[in-house]
C-alpha positions in Angstrom: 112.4 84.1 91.5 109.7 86.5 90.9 111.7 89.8 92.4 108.4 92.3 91.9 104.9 92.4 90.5 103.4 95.1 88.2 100.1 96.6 89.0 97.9 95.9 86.4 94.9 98.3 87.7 96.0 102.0 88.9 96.5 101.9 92.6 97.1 105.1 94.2 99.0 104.9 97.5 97.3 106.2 100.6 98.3 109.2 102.3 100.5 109.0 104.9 101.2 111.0 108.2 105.0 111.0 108.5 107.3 112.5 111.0 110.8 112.2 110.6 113.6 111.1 112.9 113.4 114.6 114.8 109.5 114.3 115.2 109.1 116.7 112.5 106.2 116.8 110.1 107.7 114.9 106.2 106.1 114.6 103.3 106.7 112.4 100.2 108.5 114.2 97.5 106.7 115.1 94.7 109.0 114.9 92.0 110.3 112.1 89.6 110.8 108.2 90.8 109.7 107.4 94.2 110.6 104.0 96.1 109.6 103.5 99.5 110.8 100.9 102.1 108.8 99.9 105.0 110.8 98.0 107.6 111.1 98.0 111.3 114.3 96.3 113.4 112.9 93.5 114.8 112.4 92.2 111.6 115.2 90.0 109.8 114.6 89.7 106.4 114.3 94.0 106.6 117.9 93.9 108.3 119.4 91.7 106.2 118.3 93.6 103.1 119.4 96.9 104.6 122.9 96.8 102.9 121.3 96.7 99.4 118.6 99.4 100.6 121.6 101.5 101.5 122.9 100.8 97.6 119.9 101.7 96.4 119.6 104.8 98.2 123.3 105.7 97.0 122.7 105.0 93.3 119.3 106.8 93.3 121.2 110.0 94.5 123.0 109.9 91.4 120.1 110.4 89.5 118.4 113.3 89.1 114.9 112.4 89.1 114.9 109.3 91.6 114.0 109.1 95.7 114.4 106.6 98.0 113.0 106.4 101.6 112.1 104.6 103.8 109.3 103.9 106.6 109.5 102.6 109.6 106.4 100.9 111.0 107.4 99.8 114.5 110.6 101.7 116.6 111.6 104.6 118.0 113.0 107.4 116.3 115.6 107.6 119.0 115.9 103.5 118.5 116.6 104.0 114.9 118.7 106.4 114.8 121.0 104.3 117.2 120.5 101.7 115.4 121.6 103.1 112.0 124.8 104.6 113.5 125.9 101.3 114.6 125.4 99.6 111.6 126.6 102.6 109.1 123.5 103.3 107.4 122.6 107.0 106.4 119.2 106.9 104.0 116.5 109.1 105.1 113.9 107.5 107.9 110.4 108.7 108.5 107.9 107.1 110.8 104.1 106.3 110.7 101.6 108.0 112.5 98.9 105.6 112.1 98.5 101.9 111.0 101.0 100.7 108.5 99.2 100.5 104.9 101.6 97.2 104.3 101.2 94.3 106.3 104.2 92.1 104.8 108.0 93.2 105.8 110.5 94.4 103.9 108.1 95.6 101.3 109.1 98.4 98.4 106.9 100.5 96.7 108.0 102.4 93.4 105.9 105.1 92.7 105.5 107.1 90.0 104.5 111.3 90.1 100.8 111.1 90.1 101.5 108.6 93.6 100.3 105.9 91.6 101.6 102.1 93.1 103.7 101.0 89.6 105.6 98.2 91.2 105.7 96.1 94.9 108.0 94.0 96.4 107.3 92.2 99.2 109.6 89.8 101.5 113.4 89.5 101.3 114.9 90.1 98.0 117.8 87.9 96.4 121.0 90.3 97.4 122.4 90.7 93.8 119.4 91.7 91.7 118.0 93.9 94.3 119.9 96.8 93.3 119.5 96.5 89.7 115.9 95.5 89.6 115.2 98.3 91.8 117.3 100.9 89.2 115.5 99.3 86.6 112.0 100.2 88.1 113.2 104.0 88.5 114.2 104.8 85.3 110.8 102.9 84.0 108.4 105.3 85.9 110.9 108.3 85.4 110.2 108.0 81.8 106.8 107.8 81.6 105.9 103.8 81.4 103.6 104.1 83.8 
């Protein structure tokens, strides 16, 4: 199973209006590793890969030069946050303020500094390589392999 794909050609991501879960403006950080989830709730394949997400999130804060966070394309903020203190889940959420720039759900993007696309995934992930792979791609664009 093919868990990611390289770009081959230097894709830089488009900008983004984001707003976090108090309506305040967010931007991407600027430093070191970046991956970035794009989800909503509705969808099932992006819930049932929210335990591993969380992982991820967990393990990148661990590291100094890694970021995880996610996007959500389709809810509420007030939605969301109810949502995620059901279920347990505490990794930062910002939220669109225009069209999606993915149209395929779960999708990851790992992103190195210059905001340059290094690696996608798209679609649910198998559960025990997500977190690993996903590590993997971090520490590759942290040190330069871009």
């Amino acid at each position: 199973m093919v868990l990611g794909t390289a770009k081959q050609a230097v894709v830089t991501i488009p900008l983004m209006d984001l707003v976090d879960v108090h309506g305040e403006p967010g931007d991407l950080p600027s430093q070191g590793a970046l991956a970035i989830g794009f989800w909503n709730i509705d969808c099932a394949p992006c819930r049932w890969e929210m335990p591993e997400f969380q992982s991820i999130v967990d393990a990148a804060e661990r590291k100094q030069n890694h970021t995880v966070i996610s996007v959500n394309v389709a809810d509420s903020p007030e939605r969301v946050r109810k949502w995620m203190d059901e279920e347990g889940y505490n990794f930062p959420v910002y939220f669109l303020k225009g069209e999606s720039p993915v149209r395929e759900f779960p999708t990851v993007w790992f992103v190195n500094r210059q905001r340059n696309l290094v690696f996608e995934t798209t679609g649910l992930q198998e559960k025990t390589w997500f977190e690993i792979e996903s590590s993997w791609r971090m520490d590759f664009i942290e040190k330069g392999h871009e």
